[in-house]
C-alpha positions in Angstrom: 0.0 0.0 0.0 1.1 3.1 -0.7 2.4 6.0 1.6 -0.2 8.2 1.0 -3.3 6.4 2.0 -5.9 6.7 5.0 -5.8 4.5 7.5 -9.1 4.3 10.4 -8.7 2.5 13.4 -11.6 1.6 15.8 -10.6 1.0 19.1 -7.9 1.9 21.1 -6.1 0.4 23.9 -2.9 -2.3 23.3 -4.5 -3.8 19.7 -5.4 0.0 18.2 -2.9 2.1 20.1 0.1 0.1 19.0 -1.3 -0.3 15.5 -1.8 3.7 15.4 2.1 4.6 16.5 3.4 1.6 14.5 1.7 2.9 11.7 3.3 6.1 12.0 6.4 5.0 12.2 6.7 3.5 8.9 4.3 6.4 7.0 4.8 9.8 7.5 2.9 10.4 4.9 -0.4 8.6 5.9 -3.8 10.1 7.7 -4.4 8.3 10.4 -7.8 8.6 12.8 -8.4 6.8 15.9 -12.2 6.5 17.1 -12.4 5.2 20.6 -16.0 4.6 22.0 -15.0 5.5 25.8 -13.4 8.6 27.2 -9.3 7.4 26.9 -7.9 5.9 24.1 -5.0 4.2 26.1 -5.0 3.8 29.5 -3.7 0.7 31.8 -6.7 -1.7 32.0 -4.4 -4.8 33.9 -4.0 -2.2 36.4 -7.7 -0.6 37.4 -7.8 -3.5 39.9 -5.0 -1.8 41.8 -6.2 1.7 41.7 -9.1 0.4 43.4 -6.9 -1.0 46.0 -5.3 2.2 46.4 -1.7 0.5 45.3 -2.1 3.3 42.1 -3.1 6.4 44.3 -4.0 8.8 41.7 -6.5 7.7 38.6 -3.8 10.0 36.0 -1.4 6.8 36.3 -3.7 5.1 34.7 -3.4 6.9 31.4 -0.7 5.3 28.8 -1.3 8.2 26.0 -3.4 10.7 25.7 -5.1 12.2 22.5 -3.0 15.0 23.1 0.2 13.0 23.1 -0.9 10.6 20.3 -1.4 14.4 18.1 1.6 16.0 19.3 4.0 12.7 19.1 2.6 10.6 16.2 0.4 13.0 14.3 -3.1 10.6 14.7 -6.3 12.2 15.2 -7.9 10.2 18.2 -11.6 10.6 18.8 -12.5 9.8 21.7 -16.1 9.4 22.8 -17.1 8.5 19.1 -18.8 5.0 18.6 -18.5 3.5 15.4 -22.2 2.3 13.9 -21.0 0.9 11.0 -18.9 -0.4 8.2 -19.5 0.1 4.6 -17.3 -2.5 2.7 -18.4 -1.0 -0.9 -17.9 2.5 0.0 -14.8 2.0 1.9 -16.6 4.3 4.7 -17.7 4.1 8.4 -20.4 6.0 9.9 -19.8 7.6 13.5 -21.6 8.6 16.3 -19.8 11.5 18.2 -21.2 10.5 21.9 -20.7 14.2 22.7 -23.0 16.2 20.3 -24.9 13.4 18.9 -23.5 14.2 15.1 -23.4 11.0 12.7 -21.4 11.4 10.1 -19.3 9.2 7.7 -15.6 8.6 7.1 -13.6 7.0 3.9 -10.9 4.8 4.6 -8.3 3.0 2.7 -7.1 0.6 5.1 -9.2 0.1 8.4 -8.4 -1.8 11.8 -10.8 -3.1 14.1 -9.8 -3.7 17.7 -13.1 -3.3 19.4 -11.7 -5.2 22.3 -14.1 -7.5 24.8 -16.9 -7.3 27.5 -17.7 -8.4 30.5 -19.9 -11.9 30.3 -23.1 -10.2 32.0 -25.6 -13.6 32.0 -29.3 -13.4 32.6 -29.7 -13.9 35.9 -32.5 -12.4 38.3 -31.4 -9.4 39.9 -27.9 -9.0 37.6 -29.0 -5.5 37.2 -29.0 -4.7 41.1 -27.3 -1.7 42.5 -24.3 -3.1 43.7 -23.0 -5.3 41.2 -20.4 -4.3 39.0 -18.3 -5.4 36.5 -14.2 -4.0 35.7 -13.4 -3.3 32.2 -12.4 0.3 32.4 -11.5 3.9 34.2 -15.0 4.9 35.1 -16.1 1.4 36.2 -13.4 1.9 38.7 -14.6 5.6 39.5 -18.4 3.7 40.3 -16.8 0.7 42.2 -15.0 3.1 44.6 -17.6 5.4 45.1 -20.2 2.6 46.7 -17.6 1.3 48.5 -16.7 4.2 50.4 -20.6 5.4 50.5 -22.1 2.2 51.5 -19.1 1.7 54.1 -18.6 -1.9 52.3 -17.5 -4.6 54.8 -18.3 -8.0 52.6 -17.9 -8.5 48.9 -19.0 -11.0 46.7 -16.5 -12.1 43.6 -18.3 -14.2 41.1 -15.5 -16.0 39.3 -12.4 -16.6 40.5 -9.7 -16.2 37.1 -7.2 -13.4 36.6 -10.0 -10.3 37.4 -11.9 -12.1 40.5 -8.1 -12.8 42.1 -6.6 -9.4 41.9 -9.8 -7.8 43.0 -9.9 -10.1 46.0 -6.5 -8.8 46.9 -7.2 -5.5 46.5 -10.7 -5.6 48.1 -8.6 -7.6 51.3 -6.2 -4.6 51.0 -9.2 -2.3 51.5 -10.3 -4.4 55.2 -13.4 -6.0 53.2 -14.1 -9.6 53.6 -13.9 -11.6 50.1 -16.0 -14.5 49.2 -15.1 -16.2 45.7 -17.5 -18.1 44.0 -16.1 -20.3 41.2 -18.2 -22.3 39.5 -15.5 -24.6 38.6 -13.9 -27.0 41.3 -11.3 -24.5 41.5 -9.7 -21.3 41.0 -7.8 -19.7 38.0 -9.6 -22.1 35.5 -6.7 -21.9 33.4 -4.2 -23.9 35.3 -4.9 -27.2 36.6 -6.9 -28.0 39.5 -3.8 -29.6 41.4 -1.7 -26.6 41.3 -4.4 -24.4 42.2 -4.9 -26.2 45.4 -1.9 -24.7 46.8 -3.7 -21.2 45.8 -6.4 -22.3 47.7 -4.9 -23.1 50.8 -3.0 -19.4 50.4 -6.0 -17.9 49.7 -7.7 -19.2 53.2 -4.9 -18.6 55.3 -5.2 -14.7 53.8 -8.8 -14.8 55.6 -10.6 -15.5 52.1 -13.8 -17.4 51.9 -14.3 -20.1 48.5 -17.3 -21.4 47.2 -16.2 -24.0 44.5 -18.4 -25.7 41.8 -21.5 -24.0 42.8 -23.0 -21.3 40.2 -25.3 -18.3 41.0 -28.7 -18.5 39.9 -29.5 -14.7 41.1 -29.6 -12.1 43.1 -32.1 -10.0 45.6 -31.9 -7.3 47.6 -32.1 -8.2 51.4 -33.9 -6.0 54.0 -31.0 -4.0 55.5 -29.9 -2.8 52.3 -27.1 -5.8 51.1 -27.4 -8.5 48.4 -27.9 -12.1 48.6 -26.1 -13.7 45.8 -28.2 -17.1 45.6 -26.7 -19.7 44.4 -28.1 -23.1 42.5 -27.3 -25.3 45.6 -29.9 -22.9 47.3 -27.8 -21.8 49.5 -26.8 -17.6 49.4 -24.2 -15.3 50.2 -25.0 -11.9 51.9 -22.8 -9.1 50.7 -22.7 -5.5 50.3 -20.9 -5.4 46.9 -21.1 -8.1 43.7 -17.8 -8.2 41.5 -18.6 -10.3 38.4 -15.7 -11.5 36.9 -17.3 -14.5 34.9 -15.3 -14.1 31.6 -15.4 -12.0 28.5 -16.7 -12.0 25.2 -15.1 -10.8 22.1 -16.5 -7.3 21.0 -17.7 -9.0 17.2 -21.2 -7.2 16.3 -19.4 -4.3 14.1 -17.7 -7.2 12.0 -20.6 -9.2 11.8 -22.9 -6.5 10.9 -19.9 -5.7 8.0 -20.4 -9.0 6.8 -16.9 -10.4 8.1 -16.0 -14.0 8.5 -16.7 -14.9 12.3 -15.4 -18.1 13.4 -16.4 -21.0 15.4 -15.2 -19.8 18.6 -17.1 -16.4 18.1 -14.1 -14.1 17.5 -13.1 -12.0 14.0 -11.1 -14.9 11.4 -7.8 -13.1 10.6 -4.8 -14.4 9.0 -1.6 -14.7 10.1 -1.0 -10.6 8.7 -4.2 -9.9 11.0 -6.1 -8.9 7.7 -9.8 -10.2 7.6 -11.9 -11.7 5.3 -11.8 -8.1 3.9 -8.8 -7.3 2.0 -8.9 -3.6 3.3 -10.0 -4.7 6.9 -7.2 -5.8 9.5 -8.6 -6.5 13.2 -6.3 -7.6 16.3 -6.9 -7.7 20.4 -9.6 -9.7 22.4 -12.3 -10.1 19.4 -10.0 -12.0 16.8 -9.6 -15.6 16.5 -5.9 -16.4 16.5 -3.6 -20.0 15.9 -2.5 -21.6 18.9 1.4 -21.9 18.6 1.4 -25.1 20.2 -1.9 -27.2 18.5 -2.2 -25.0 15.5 -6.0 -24.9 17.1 -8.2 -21.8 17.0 -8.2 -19.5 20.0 -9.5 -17.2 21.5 -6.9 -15.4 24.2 -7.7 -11.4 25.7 -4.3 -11.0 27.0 -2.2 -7.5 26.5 0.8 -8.7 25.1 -0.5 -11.0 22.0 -2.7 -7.6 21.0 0.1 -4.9 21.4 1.9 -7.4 19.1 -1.0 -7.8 16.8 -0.9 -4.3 16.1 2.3 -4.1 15.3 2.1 -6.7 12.5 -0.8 -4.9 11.1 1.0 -1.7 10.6 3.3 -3.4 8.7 1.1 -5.3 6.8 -1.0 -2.2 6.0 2.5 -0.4 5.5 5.4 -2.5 5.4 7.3 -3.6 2.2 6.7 -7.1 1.3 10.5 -8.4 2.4 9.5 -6.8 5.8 6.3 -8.2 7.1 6.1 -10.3 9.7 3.1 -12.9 10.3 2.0 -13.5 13.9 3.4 -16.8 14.8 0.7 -17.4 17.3 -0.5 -17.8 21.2 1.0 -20.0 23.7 -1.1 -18.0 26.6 2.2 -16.8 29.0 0.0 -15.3 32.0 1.0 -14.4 35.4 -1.0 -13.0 38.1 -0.4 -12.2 41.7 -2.5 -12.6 44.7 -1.8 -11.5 48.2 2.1 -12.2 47.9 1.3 -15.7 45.7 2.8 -15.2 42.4 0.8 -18.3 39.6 2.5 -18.2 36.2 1.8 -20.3 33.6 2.7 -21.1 29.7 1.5 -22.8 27.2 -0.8 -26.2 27.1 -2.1 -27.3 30.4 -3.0 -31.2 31.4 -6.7 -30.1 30.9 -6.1 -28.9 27.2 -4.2 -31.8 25.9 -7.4 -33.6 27.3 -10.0 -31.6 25.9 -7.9 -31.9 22.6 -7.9 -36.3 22.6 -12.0 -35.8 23.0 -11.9 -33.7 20.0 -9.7 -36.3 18.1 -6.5 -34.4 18.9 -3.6 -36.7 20.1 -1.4 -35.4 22.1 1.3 -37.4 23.4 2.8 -36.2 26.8 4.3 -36.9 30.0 4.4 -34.6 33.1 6.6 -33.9 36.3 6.2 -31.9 39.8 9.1 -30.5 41.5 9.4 -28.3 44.1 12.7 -26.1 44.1 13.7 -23.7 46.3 13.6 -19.9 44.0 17.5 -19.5 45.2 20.2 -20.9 47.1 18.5 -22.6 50.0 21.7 -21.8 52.1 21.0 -18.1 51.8 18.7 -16.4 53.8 14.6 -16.6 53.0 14.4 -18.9 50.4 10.9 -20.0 49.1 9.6 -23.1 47.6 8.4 -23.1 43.9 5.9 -26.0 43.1 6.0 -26.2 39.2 4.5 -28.5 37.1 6.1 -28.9 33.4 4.5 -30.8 30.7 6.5 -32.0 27.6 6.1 -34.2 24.6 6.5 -38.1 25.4 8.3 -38.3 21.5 11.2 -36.0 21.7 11.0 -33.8 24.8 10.0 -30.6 23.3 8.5 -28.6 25.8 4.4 -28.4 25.9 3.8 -26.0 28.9 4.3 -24.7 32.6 2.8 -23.9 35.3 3.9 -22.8 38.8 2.7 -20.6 41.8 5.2 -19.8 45.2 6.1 -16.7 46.3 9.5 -15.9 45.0 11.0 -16.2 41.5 8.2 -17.9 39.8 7.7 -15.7 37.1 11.0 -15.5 36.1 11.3 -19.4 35.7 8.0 -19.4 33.6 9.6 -16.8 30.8 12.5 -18.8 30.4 10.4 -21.7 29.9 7.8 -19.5 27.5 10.8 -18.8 25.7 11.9 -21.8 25.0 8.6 -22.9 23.5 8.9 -20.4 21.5 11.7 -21.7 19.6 10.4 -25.4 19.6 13.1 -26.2 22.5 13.1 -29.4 24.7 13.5 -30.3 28.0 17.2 -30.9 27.3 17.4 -27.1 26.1 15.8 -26.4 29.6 18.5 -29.0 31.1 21.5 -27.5 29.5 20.5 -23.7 29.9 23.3 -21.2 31.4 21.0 -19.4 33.7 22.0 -15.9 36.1 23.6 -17.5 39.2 24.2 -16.1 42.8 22.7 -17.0 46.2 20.6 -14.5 46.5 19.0 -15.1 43.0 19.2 -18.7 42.4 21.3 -22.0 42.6 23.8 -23.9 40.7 21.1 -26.0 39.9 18.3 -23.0 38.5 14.7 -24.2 38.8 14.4 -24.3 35.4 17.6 -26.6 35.0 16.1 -28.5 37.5 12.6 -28.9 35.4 14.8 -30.2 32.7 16.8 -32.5 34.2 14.2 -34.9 36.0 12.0 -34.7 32.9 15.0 -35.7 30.6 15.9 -39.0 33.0 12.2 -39.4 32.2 12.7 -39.8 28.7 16.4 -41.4 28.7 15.1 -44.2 31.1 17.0 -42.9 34.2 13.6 -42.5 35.8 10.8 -44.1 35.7 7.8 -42.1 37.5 4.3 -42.8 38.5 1.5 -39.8 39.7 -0.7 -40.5 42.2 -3.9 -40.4 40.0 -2.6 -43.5 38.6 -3.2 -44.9 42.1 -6.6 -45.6 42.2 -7.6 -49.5 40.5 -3.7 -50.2 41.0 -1.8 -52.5 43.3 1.5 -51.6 44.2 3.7 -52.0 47.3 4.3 -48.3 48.5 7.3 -47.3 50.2 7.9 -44.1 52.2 11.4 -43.2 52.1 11.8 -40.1 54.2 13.0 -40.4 58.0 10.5 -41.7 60.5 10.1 -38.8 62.3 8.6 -37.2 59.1 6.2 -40.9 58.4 4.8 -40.6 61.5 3.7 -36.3 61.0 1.7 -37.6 57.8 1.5 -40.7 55.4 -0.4 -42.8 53.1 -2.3 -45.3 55.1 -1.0 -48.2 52.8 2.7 -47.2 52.9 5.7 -48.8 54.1 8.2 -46.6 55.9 11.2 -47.7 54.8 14.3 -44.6 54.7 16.5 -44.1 52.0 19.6 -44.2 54.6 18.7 -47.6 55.1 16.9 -49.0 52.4 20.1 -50.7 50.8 20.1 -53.0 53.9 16.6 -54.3 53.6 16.1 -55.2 50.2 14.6 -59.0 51.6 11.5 -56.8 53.0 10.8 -55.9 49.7 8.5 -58.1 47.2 10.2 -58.5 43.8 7.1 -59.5 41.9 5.2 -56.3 42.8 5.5 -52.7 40.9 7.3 -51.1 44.1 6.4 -47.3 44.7 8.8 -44.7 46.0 7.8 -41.8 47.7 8.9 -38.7 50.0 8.1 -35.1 50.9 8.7 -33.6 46.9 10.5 -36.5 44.9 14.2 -36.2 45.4 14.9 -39.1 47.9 12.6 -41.6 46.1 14.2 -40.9 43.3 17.7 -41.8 44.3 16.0 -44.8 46.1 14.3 -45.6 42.8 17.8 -46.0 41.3 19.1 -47.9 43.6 16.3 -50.5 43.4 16.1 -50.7 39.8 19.7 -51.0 39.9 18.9 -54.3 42.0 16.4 -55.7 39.6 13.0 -54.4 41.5 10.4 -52.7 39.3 10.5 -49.4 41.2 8.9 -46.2 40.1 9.3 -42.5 41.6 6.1 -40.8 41.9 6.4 -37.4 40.8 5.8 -34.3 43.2 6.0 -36.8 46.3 3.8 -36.7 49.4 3.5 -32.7 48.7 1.8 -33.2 45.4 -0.4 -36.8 47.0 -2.2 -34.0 49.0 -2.9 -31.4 46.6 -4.0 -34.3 44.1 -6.1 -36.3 46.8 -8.5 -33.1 46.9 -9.9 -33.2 43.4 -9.1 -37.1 42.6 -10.8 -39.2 45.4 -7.8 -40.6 46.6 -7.3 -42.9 49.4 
């Protein structure tokens, strides 16, 4: 396309902001309009949850770019307050409603960008529409949610959904002195991981004074006598509070495209290719309301994170304005998400467990293994070090790395870029294995984390280890050996296990059955694996289970275990 052409963007925020000073960048020459439905054009939506807590103490923080700046710095018209009605394929025009005055009026485009963003799932329930119930998707939802709560003197809140949104508003909400109940309709929080490495949040979540209500879904609300809201739920049971945060999900912004005539795909969100370009040759769209390729599965997704749409509109600018030698297709998601809660960092990258599930029932194969450990974040002989529980899943095949997750509360974000990284260039457990990694005390160990990850999983796959998980345990039959020091047995065991120490378990090898599969466990893997060797060295069919008795309680809450 050449220089001198007009370029409309609707939308604003990471997907149309980016795109708009990208687009600059490489045209001097070009017009370029923003038209951005609310009253900022940019502004820091991962961080309204913190404003409200008071951790951002003044609302002008919020603001990434103003119109002002956008004129002054890029030369692009932003118009704010101006909803877009419509989009005229034939005529190559929009037509505009300035929110201000009430005008409608039309615009010509040459090249136009959608990035209409997503909204807040609002479902049909009785009483959704109470006084008191809010949802968080931008600066003056923040300005009402702070206002009620200072009125109203809130003391109990209510968070409906417990993913990224519903977590950082409890924390900020329990910064505040109000009491937080979550209630998750799934059997746990932060849907996107799986439900064994969310136990620990539960537990951290509890011990910070907050209430759960797991698998149980609201079927409505009422207003109570003095005033508060009873959030009903459909095991009849109800929770009294004086606020409702509904943090439920979000649904891609698509009704502009669709009304256009655009291809909408399966999953509900704008079909792009991998230049970001629509079934429109003259229409680009990026952010929350464009179906994009998993990196991983090549699958379809749908994935409102901040980073994959700041990056979308990047490649659009250069697809709208780039030389042909110069453009850059989106290589895809792999879902790199981090969130914090109350001192509890959760990171995670890439497939989860559940995924490469849900992928088999759609006739998706996936073949993987898995492995716990639990690492300290540095040098455990340097003061405060914490525990990291991660989780990493790879390909059973070749090793190449699938995903990871991990929550703790030092260094676990760190850990889960290096890992995100090297799924990003196809790389392996023995990648993560071999990596040269920052070293001192105070920041990690000889032996990083991540090094750590790699190693067990790749004596996994070059028969050094052979490893069992505890939801394998149900319908099986073996002879279960705890190998950690009595004192530790008698704190806390499995009812069917066999205390038998590592120190000693070289000298009573006749108390062991050789015609059994022989279990070895301890607190997080480490000593049942060096037991494991030693047994399989003398001929008994001994597995490690992975993640040790740490991982045997998180897993017994959501598996039935014995």
């Amino acid at each position: 396309m050449a220089d001198k052409k007009r370029l409309l963007i609707v939308g604003g925020v990471a997907g149309g902001a980016s795109c708009a000073a990208r687009a600059r960048r490489l045209s001097e020459e070009a017009e370029i309009v923003l038209f951005e439905r609310g009253p900022y054009v940019s502004f820091a939506n991962c961080g309204l949850p913190y404003y409200i807590g008071n951790v951002i103490t003044s609302e002008d923080d919020l603001i990434v770019a103003s119109p002002e700046l956008f004129l002054e710095w890029f030369e692009v018209d932003v118009r704010n307050q101006s909803n877009v009605l419509s989009v005229n394929r034939e005529k190559k025009e929009i037509e505009v409603n300035d929110l201000r005055t009430g005008k409608i009026y039309r615009e010509k485009y040459d090249a136009l960008l959608l990035s209409p963003g997503s909204a807040p799932l609002k479902p049909k329930l009785e009483g959704i529409d109470l006084p008191g119930i809010f949802t968080l998707r931008n600066i003056p939802d923040t300005r009402e949610i702070i206002k009620w709560i200072k009125e109203k003197k809130v003391k109990r809140a209510a968070i409906v959904g417990g993913g990224f949104i519903g977590l950082e508003m409890t924390e900020n909400l329990r910064r505040l002195g109000i009491h937080v109940t979550i209630i998750e309709m799934q059997q746990h929080v932060m849907p996107a991981i799986d439900p064994e490495i969310a136990g620990f949040i539960h537990k951290h979540l509890e011990a910070n004074g907050v209430s759960l209500i797991l698998g149980s879904a609201v079927s409505g609300f009422s207003k109570e006598n003095d005033d508060s809201i009873s959030v009903r739920l459909q095991s009849e049971n109800a929770v009294p509070a004086d606020m409702v945060i509904l943090s439920i999900g979000v649904r891609p912004e698509i009704q502009l495209a669709k009304d256009a005539g655009l291809s909408i795909g399966d999953l509900g969100g704008i079909v792009v290719d991998e230049f970001m370009r629509t079934s429109d040759e003259n229409i680009w769209a990026v952010g929350d309301a464009v179906e994009v390729k998993d990196f991983l599965t090549n699958s379809q997704s749908l994935i409102p994170l901040a980073g994959p749409a700041n990056r979308q509109g990047r490649i659009a600018a250069e697809s709208i304005f780039g030389t042909s030698d110069k453009i850059k297709s989106f290589r895809g998601i792999q879902a790199t998400a981090v969130c914090g809660i109350m001192g509890m960092t959760i990171a995670s990258t890439g497939l989860t467990e559940k995924a490469i599930k849900r992928h088999a029932k759609n006739g998706v194969h996936i073949p993987y293994e898995k492995i716990y450990l639990h690492p300290d974040h540095h040098a455990i002989y340097y003061p405060d070090a914490k525990t990291i529980t991660m989780k990493l899943i790879f390909s059973r095949n070749d090793g190449r790395v699938l995903g990871a997750q991990a929550v703790g509360l030092e260094g676990v974000e760190k850990r889960i870029d290096v890992i995100a990284a090297t799924i990003q260039k196809n790389g392996t457990v023995f990648d993560l294995e071999e990596a040269e990694l920052c070293y001192a005390p105070q920041y990690g160990s000889a032996k990083d984390p991540v090094n750590m990850a790699g190693m067990i999983a790749a004596n996994v796959l070059k028969g050094y280890s052979f490893i069992k998980h505890w939801e394998e345990l149900p319908g099986s039959d073996p002879y279960i050996i705890d190998v950690r020091d009595p004192a530790e047995f008698v704190r806390g065991h499995l009812n069917s296990a066999v205390n038998i120490p590592l120190n000693s378990i070289r000298f009573r090898l006749d108390e062991i059955p050789e015609n059994r599969d022989i279990w070895l466990y301890c607190l997080v893997g480490k000593r049942s694996y060096f037991a494991s060797r030693i047994l399989r060295q003398k001929g008994f069919n001994a597995w490690n289970v992975s993640g040790g008795y740490v991982m045997y309680k998180a897993v017994k809450k959501f598996m039935n275990l014995p």
